[in-house]
C-alpha positions in Angstrom: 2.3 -10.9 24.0 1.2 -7.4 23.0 5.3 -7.0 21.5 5.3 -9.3 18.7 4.0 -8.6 15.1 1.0 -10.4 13.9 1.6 -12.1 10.3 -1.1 -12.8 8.0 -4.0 -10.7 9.3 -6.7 -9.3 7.5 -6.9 -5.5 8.7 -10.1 -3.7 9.1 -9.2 0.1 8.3 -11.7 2.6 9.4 -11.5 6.3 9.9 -13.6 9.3 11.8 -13.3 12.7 9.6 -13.5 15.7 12.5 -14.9 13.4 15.6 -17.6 12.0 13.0 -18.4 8.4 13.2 -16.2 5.7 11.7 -16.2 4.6 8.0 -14.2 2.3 6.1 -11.1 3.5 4.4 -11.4 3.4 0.5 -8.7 1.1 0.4 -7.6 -2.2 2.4 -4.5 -2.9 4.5 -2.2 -5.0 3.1 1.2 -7.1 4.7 4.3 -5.5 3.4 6.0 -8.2 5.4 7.2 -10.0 8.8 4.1 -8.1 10.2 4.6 -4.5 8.8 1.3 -3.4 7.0 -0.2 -0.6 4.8 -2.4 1.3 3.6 -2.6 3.8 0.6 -5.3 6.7 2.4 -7.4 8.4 -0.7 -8.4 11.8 -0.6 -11.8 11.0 0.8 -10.0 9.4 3.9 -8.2 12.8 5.0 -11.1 15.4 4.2 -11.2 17.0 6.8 -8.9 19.0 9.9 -8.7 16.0 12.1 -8.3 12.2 11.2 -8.6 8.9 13.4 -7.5 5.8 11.7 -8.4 2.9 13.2 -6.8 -0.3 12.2 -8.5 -4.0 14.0 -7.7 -7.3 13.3 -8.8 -10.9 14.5 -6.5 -11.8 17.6 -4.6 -8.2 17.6 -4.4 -5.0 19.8 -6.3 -2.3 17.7 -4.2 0.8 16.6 -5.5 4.1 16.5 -3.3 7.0 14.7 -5.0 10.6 14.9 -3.7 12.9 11.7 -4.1 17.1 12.1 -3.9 17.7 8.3 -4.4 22.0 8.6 -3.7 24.3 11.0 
């Protein structure tokens, strides 16, 4: 229904560094619960001025977050 949260998926987290192609995160997704999930982002995942995060799963709406990290 697009509303609800999804329990129990296994997130794909990717991210583009300045409009370059995605890449996988360093680390995974995990549930923290009832459908709440996160992620711990490494250094390598934010270098850059711009960051797109994109977060897929099996069955679920895709989630893009876009991060300005400097001026």
């Amino acid at each position: 229904d697009h509303v609800t949260p999804k329990t129990g998926r296994t997130i794909t987290a990717t991210r583009s560094i300045d409009g370059g192609a995605f890449g996988a995160c360093a680390n995974s997704a995990t549930e923290l619960s009832n459908g709440i999930y996160i992620i711990n982002l490494a250094a390598s995942d934010l270098n850059g001025t711009v960051i797109t995060l994109r977060f897929t799963a099996t069955a679920s709406d895709d989630r893009f977050i876009t991060i300005k990290t400097g001026p």
